[in-house]
BAVEXTI-534584 format. One record per atom (N, C-alpha, C): residue number from 0; x, y, z; atom name. Coordinates in steps of 0.05 Angstrom, whole numbers, plus 32768, in hexadecimal, padded with zeros to 4 digits. Example, Ala and Ser with C-alpha at 12.3 -4.5 7.8 and 13.67 -1.06 7.14 Angstrom:
2
r zadren:0&c1:8108&c2:7F8E&c3:809C&mise:N
r zadren:0&c1:80F6&c2:7FA6&c3:809C&mise:CA
r zadren:0&c1:8108&c2:7FBE&c3:809C&mise:C
r zadren:1&c1:8101&c2:7FD3&c3:808E&mise:N
r zadren:1&c1:8111&c2:7FEB&c3:808F&mise:CA
r zadren:1&c1:8102&c2:8001&c3:809D&mise:C
//
This chain:
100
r zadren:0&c1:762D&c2:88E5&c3:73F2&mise:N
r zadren:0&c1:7647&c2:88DC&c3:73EC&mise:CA
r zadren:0&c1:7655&c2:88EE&c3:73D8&mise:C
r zadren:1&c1:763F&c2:88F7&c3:73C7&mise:N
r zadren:1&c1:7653&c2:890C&c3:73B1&mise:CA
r zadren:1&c1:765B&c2:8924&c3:73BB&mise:C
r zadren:2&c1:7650&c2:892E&c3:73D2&mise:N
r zadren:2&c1:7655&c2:8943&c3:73D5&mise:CA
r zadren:2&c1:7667&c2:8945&c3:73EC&mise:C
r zadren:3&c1:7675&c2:892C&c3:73F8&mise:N
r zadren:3&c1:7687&c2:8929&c3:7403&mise:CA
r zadren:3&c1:76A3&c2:8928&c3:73FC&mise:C
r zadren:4&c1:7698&c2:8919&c3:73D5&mise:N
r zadren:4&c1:76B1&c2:8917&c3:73CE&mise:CA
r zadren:4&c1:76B7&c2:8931&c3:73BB&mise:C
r zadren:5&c1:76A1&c2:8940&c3:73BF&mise:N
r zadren:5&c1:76A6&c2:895D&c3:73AE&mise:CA
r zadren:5&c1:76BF&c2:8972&c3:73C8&mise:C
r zadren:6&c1:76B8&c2:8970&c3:73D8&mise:N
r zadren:6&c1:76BD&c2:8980&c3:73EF&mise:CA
r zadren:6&c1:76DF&c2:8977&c3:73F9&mise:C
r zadren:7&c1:76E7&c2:8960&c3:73E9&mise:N
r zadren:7&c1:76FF&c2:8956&c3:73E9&mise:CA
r zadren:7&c1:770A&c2:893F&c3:73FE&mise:C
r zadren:8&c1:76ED&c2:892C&c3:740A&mise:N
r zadren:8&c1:76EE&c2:8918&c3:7413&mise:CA
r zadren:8&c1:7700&c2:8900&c3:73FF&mise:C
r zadren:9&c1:7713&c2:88F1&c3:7404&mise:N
r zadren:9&c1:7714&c2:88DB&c3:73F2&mise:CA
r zadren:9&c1:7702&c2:88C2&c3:73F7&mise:C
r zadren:10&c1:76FE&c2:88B3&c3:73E7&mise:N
r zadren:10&c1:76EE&c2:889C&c3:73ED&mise:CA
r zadren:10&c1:76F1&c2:8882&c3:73FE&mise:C
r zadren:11&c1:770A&c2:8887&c3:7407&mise:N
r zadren:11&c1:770D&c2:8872&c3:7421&mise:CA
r zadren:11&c1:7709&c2:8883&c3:7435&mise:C
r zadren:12&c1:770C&c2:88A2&c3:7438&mise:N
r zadren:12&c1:7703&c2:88AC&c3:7459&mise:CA
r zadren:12&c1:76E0&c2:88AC&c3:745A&mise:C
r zadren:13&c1:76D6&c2:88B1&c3:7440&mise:N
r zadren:13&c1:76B9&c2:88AD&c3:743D&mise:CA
r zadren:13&c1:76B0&c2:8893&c3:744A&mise:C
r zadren:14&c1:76BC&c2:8879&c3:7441&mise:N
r zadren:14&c1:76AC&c2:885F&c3:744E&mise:CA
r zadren:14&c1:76BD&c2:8852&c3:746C&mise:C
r zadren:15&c1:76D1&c2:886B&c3:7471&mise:N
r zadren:15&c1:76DB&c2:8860&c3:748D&mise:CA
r zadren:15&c1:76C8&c2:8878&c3:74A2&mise:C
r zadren:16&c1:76BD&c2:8887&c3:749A&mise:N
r zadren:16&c1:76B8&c2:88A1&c3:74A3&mise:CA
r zadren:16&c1:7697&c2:8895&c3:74B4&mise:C
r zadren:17&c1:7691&c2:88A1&c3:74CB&mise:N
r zadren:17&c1:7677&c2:889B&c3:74DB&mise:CA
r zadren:17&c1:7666&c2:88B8&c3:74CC&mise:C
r zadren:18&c1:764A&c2:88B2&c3:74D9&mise:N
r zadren:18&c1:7638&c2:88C6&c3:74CE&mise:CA
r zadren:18&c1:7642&c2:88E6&c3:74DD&mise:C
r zadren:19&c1:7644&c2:88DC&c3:74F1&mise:N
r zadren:19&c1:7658&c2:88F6&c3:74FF&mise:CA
r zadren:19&c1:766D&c2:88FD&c3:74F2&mise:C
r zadren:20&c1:7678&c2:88F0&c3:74E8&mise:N
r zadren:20&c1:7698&c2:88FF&c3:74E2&mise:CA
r zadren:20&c1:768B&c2:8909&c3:74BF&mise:C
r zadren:21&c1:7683&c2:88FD&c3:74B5&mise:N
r zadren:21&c1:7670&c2:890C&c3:749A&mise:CA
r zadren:21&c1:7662&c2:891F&c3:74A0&mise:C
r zadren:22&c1:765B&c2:891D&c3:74B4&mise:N
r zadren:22&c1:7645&c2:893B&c3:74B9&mise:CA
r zadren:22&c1:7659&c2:8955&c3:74C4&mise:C
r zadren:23&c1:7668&c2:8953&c3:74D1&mise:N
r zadren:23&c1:767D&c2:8967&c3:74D6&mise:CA
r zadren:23&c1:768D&c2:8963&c3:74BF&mise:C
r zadren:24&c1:7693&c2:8955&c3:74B1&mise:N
r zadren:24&c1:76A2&c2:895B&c3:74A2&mise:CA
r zadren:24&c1:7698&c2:8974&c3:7487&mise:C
r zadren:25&c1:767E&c2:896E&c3:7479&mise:N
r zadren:25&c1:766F&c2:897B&c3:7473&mise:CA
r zadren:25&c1:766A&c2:8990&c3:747E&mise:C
r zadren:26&c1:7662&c2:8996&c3:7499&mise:N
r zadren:26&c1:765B&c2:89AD&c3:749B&mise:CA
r zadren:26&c1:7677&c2:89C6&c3:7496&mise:C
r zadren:27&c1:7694&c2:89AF&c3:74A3&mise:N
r zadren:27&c1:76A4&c2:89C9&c3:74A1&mise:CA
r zadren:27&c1:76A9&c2:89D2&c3:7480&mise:C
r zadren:28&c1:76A8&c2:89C1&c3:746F&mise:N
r zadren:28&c1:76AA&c2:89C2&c3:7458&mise:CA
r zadren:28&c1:7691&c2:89DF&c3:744D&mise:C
r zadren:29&c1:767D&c2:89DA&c3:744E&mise:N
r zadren:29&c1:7662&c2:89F1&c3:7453&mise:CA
r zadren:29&c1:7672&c2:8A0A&c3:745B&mise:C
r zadren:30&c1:767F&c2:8A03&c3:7477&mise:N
r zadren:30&c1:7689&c2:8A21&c3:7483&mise:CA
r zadren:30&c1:769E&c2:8A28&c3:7470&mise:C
r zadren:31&c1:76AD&c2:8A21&c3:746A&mise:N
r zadren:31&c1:76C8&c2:8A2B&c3:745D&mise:CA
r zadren:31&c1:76B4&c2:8A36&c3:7443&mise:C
r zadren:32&c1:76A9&c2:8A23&c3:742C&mise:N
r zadren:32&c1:76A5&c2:8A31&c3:741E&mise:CA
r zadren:32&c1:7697&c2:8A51&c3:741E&mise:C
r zadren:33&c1:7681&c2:8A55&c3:743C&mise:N
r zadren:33&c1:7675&c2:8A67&c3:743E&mise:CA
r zadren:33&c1:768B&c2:8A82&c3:7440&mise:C
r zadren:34&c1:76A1&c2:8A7B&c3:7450&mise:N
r zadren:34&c1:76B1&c2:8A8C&c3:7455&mise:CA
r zadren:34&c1:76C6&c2:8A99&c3:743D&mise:C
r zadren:35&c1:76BC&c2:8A87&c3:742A&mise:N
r zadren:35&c1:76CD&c2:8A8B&c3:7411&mise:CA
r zadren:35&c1:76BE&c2:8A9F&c3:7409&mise:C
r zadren:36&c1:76AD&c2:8A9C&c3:7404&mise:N
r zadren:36&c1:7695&c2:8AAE&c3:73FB&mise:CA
r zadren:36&c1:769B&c2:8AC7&c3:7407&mise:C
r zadren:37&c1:769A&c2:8ACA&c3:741A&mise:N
r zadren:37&c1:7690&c2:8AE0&c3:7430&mise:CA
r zadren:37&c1:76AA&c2:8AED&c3:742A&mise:C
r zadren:38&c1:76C3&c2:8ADB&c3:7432&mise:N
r zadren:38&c1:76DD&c2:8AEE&c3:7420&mise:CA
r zadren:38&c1:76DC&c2:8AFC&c3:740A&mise:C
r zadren:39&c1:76D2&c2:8AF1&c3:73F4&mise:N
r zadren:39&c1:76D2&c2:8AF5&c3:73DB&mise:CA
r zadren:39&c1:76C2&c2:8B0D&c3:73D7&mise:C
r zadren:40&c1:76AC&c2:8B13&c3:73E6&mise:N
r zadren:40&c1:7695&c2:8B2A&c3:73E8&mise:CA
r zadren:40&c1:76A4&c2:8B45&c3:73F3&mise:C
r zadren:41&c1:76B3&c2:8B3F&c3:740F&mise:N
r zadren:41&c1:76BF&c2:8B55&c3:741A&mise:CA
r zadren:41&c1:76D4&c2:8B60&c3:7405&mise:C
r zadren:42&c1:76E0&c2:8B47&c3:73EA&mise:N
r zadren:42&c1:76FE&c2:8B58&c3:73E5&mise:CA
r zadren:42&c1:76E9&c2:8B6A&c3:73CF&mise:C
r zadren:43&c1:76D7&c2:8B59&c3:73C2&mise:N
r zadren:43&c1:76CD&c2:8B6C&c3:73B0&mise:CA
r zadren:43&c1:76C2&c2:8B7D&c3:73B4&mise:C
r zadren:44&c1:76BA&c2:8B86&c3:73CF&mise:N
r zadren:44&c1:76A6&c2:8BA5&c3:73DF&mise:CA
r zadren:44&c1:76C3&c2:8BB6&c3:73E7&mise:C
r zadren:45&c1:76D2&c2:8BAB&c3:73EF&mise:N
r zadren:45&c1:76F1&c2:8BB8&c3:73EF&mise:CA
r zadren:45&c1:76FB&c2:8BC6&c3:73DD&mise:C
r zadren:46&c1:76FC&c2:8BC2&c3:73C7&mise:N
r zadren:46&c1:7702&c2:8BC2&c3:73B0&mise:CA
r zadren:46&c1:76EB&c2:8BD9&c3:739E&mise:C
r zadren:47&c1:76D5&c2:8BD2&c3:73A3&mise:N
r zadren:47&c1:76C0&c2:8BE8&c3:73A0&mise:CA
r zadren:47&c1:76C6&c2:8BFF&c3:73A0&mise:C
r zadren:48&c1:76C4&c2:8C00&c3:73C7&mise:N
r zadren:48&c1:76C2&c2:8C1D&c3:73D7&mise:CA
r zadren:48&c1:76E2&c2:8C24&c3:73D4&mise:C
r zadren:49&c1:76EF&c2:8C1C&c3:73CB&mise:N
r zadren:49&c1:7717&c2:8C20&c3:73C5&mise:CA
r zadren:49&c1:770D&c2:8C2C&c3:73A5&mise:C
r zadren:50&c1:7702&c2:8C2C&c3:7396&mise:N
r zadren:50&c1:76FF&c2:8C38&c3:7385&mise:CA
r zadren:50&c1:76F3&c2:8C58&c3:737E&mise:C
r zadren:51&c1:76D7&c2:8C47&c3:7399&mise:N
r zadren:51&c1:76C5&c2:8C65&c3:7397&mise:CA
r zadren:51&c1:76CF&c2:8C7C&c3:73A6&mise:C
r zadren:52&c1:76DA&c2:8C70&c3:73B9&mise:N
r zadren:52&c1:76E5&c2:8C86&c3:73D3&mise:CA
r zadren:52&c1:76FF&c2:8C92&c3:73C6&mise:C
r zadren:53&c1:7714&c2:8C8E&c3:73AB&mise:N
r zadren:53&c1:7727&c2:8C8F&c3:73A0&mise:CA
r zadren:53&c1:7715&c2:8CAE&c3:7394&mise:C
r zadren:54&c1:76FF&c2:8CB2&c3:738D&mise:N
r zadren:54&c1:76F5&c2:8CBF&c3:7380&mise:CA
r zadren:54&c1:76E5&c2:8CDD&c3:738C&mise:C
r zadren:55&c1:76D7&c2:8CCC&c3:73A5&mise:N
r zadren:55&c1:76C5&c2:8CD6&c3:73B7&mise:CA
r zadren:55&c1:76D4&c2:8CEF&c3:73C8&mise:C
r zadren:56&c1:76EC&c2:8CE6&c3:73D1&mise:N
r zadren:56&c1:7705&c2:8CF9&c3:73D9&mise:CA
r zadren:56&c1:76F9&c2:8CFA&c3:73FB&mise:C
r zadren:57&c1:76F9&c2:8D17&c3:740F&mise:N
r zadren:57&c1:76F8&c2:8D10&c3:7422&mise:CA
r zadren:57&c1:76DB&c2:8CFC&c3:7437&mise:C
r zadren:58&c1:76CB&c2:8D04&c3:7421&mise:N
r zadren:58&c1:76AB&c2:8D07&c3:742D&mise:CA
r zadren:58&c1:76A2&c2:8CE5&c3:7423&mise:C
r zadren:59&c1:76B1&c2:8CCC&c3:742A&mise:N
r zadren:59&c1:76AF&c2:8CB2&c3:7424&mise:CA
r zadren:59&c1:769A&c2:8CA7&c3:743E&mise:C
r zadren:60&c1:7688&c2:8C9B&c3:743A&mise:N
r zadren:60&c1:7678&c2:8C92&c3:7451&mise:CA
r zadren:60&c1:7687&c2:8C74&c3:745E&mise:C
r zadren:61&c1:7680&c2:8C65&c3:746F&mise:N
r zadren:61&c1:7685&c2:8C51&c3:746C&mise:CA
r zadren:61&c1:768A&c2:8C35&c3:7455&mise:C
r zadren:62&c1:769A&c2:8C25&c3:745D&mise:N
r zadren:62&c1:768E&c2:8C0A&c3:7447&mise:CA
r zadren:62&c1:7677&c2:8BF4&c3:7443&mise:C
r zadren:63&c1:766C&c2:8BFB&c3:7468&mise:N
r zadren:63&c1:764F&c2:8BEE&c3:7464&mise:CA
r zadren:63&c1:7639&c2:8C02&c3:745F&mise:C
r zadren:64&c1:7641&c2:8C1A&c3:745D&mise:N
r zadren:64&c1:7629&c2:8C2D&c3:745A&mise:CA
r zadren:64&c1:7625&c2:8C29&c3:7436&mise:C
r zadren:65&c1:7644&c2:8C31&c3:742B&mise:N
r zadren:65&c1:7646&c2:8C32&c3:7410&mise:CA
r zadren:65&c1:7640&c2:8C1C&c3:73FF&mise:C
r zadren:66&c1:7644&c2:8C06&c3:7404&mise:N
r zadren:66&c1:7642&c2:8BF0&c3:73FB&mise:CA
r zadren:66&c1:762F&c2:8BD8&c3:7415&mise:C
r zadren:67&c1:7621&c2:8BDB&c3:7417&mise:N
r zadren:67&c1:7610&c2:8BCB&c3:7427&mise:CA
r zadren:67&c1:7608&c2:8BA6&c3:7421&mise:C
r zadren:68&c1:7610&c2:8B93&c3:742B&mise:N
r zadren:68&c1:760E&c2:8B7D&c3:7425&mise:CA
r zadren:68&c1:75F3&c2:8B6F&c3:7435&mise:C
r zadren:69&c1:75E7&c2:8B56&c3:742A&mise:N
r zadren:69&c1:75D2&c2:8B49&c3:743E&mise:CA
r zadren:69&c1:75E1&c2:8B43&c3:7454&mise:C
r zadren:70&c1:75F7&c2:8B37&c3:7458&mise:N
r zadren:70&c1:7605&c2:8B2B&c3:746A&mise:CA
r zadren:70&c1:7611&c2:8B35&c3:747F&mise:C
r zadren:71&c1:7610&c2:8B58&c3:7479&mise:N
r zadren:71&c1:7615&c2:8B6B&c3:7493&mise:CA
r zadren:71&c1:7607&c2:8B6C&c3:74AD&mise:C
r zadren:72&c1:760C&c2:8B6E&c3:74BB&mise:N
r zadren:72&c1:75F9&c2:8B64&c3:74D9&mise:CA
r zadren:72&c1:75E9&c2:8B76&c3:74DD&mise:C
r zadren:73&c1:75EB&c2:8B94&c3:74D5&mise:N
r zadren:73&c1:75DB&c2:8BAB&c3:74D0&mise:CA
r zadren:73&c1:75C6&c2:8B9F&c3:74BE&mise:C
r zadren:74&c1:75C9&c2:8B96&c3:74B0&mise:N
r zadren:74&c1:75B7&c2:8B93&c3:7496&mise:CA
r zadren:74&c1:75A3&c2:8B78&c3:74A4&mise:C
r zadren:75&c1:75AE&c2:8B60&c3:74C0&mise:N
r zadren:75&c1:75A4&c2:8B49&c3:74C0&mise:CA
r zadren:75&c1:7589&c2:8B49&c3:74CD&mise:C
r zadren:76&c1:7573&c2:8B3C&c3:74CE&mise:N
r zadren:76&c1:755E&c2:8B3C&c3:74DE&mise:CA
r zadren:76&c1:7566&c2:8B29&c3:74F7&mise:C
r zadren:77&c1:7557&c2:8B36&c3:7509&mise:N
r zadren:77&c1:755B&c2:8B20&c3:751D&mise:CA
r zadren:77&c1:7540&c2:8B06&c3:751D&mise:C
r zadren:78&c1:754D&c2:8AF4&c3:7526&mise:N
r zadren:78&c1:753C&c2:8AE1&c3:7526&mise:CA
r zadren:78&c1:7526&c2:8AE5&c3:7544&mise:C
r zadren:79&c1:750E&c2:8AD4&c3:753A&mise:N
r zadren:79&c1:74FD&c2:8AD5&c3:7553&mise:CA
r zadren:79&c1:7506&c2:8AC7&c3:7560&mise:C
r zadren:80&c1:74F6&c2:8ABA&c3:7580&mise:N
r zadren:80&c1:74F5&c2:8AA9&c3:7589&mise:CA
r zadren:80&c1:74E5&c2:8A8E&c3:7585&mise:C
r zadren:81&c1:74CB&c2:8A92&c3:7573&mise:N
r zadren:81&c1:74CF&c2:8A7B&c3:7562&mise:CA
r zadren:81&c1:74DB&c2:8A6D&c3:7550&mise:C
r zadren:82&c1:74E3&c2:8A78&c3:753C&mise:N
r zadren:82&c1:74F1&c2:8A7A&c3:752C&mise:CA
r zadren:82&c1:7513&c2:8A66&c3:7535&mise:C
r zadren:83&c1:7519&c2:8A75&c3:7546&mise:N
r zadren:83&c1:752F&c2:8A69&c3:7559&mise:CA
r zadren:83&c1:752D&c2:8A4B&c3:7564&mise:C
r zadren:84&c1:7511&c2:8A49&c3:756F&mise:N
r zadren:84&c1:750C&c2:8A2D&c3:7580&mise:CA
r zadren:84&c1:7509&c2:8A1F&c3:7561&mise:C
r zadren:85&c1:74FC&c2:8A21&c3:754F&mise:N
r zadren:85&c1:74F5&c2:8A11&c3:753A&mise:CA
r zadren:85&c1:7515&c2:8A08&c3:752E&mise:C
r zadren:86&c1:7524&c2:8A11&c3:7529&mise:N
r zadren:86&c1:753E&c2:8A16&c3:751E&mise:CA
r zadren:86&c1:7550&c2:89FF&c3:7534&mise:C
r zadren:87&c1:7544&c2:8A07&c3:7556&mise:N
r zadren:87&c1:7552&c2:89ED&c3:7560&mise:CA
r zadren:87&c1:7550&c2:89CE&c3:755B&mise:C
r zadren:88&c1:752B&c2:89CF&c3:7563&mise:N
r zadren:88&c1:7524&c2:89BF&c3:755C&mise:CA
r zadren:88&c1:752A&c2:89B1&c3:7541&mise:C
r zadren:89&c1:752C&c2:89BF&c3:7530&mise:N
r zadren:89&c1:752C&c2:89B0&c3:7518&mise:CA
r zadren:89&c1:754D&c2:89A7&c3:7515&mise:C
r zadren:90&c1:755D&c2:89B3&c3:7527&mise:N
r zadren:90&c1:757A&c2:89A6&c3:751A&mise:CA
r zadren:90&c1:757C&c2:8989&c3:7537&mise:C
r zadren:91&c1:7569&c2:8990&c3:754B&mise:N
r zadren:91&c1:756D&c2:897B&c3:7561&mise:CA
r zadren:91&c1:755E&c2:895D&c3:754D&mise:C
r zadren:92&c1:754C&c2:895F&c3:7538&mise:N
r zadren:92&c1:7545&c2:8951&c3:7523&mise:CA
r zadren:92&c1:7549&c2:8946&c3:751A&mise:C
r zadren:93&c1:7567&c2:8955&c3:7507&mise:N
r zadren:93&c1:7576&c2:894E&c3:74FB&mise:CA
r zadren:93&c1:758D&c2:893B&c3:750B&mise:C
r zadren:94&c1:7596&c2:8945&c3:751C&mise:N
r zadren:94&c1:75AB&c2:8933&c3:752B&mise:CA
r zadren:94&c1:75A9&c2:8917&c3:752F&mise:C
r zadren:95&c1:7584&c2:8915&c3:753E&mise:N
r zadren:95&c1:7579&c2:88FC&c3:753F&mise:CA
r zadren:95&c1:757E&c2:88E4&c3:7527&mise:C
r zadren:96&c1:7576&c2:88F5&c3:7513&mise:N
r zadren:96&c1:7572&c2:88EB&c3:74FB&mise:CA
r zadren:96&c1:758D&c2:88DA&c3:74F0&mise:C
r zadren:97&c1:75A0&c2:88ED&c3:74F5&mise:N
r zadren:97&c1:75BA&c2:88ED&c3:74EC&mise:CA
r zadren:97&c1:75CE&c2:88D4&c3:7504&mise:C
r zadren:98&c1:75C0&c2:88D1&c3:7516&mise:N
r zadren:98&c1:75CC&c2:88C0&c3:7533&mise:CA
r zadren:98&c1:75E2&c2:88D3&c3:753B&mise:C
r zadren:99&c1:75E2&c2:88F1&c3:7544&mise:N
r zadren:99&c1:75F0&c2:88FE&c3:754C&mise:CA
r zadren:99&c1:75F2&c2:8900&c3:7565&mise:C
//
């Protein structure tokens, strides 16, 4: 409940709200903030390589070479196929759990 009403639920959509509509609601709340993030990382690697390359003159590498993040897809592992089925399984789990 607190973290519904952190996310900017008011407290009458909280107790009119089904477990479904809290669970999507939440998650998009999760997504936005992630994307805030993820914005906030690119302006500051922007901002970086806009400084270094100001300096570097013609011979500037890229911005994922220069500044490399976890979250670059170059940088991501791929998942197995266990790994994958466990990940289903466990959110088909959750749904149950949740009466999704």
């Amino acid at each position: 409940m607190t973290y519904a009403l952190k996310c900017g639920m008011s407290l009458s959509e909280y107790y009119d709200s089904t477990p479904r509509d809290l669970y999507y609601f939440i998650k998009a709340a999760n997504e936005r903030r992630e994307e805030d993030i993820e914005q906030t990382y690119d302006n500051t690697r922007r901002i970086m390589w806009a400084s270094i390359a100001a300096m570097a003159g013609d011979k500037v590498p890229g911005i994922e070479k220069l500044i490399p993040l976890k979250r670059d897809k170059a940088n991501q592992i791929e998942l197995t196929p266990f790994v994958k089925q466990r990940i289903k399984s466990m959110s088909a789990e959750m749904d149950n759990e949740m009466g999704i």
